[in-house]
C-alpha positions as a Markdown table, in Angstrom:
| # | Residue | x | y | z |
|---|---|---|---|---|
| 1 | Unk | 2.9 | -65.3 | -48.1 |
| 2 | Unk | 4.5 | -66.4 | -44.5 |
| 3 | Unk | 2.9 | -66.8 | -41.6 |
| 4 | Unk | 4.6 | -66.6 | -38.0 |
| 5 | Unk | 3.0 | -67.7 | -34.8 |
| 6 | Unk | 4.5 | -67.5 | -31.5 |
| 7 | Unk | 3.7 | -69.5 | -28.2 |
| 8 | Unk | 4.3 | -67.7 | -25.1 |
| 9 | Unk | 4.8 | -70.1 | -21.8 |
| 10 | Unk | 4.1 | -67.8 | -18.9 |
| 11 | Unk | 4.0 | -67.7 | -14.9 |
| 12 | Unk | 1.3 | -66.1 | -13.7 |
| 13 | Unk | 2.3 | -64.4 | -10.3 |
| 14 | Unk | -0.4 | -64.5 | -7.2 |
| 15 | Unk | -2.9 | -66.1 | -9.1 |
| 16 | Unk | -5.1 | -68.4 | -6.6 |
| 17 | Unk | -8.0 | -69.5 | -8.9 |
| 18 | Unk | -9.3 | -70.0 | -12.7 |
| 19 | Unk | -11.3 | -66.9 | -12.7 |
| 20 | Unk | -8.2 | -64.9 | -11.5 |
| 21 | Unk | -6.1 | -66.4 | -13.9 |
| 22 | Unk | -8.8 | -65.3 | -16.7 |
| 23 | Unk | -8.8 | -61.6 | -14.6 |
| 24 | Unk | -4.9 | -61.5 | -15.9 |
| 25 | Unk | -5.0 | -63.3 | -19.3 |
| 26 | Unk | -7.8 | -61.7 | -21.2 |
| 27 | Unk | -6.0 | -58.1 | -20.5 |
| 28 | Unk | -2.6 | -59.9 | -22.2 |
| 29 | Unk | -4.6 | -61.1 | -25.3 |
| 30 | Unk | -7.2 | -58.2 | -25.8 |
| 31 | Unk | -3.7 | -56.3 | -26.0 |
| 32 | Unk | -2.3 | -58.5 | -28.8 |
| 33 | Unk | -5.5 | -58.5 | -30.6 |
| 34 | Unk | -5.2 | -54.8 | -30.8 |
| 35 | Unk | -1.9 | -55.1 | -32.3 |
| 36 | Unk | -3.5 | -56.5 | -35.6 |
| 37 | Unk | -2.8 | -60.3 | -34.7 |
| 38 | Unk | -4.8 | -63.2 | -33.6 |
| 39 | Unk | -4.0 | -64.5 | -30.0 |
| 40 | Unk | -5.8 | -66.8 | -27.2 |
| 41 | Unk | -4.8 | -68.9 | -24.4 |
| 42 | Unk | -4.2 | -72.1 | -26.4 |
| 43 | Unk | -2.6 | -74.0 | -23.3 |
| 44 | Unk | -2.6 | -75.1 | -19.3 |
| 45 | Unk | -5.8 | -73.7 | -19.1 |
| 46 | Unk | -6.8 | -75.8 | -16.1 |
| 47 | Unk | -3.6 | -74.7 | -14.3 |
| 48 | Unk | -4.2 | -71.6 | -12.2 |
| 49 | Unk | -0.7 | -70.5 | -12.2 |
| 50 | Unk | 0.8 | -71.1 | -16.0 |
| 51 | Unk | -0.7 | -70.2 | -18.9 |
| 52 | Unk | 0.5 | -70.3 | -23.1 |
| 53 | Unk | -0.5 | -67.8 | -25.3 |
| 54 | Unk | -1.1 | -67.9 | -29.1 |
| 55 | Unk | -0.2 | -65.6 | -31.5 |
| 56 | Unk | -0.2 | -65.4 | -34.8 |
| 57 | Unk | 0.4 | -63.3 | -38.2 |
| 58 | Unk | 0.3 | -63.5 | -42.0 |
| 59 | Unk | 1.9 | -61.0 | -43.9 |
| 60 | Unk | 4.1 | -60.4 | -47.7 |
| 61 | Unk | 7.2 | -60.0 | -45.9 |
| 62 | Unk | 8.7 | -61.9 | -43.8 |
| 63 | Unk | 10.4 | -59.1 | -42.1 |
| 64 | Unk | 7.1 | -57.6 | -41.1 |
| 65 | Unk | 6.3 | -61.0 | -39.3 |
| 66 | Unk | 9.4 | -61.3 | -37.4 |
| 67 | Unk | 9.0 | -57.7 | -36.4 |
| 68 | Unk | 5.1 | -57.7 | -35.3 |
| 69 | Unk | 6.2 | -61.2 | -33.4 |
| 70 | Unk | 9.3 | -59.6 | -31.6 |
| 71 | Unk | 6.7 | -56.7 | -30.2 |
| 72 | Unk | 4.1 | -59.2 | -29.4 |
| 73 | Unk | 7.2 | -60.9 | -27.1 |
| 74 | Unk | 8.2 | -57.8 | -26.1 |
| 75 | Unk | 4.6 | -56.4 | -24.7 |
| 76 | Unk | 4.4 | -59.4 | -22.8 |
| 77 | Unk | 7.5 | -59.6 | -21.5 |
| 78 | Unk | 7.4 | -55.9 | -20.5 |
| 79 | Unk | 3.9 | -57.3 | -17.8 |
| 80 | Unk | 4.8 | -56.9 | -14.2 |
| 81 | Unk | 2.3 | -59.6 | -13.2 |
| 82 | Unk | 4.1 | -62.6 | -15.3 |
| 83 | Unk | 6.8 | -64.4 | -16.0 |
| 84 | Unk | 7.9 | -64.9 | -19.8 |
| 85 | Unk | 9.2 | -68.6 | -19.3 |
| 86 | Unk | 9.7 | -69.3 | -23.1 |
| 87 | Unk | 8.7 | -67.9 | -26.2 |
| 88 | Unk | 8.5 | -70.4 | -29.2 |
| 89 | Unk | 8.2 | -69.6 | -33.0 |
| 90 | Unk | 7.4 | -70.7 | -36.3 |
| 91 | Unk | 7.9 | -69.3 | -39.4 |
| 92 | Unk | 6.0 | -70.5 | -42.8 |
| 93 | Unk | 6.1 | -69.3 | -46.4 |
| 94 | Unk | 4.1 | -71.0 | -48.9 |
| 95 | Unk | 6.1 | -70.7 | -51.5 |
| 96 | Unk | 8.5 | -74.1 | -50.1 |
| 97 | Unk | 8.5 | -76.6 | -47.5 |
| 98 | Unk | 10.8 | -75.0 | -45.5 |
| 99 | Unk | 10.1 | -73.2 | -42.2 |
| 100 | Unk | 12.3 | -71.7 | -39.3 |
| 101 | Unk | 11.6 | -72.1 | -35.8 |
| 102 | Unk | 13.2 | -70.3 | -32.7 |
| 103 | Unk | 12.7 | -71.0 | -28.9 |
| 104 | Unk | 13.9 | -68.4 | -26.8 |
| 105 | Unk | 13.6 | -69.7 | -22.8 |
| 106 | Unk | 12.9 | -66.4 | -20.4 |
């Protein structure tokens, strides 16, 4: 089994208020979701302009992980109305100790 999460550090772009800020993220994580992974806002959530988003995956392969994380990166990337600062990852088999982990800055 390995699990992969990511953590997405984003810019949010005219964003004046908390319930604006929500009016952009849910969109972003509702869209994950849909993509067969778990994600929330896991960070800076008092912060109207930054946000991080979780996401995470289990799967038999880690192939399959790295690939369902690189087009959860991708989607958000790809959103006119942010700005992917960094994207940070972890990846965990349970089979040994050992894990990767990757930080890719926007």
């Amino acid at each position: 089994m390995f699990t992969g999460s990511l953590a997405l550090d984003l810019l949010l772009g005219d964003v004046r208020s908390l319930k604006e800020k929500r009016s952009v993220v849910r969109p972003i994580v509702a869209e994950l979701q849909r993509r067969a992974v778990s994600a929330a806002e896991v960070g800076d959530a008092n912060l109207h302009r930054r946000a991080i988003i979780g996401v995470a995956v289990v799967s038999a392969s880690p192939k399959h992980v790295t690939e369902v994380l690189d087009a959860c990166e991708r989607l958000v990337a790809g959103r006119p109305e942010v700005t992917l600062l960094s994207a940070r990852r972890q990846l965990i088999s349970d089979t040994d100790d050992e894990y990767e982990e990757y930080v890719t800055d926007g």
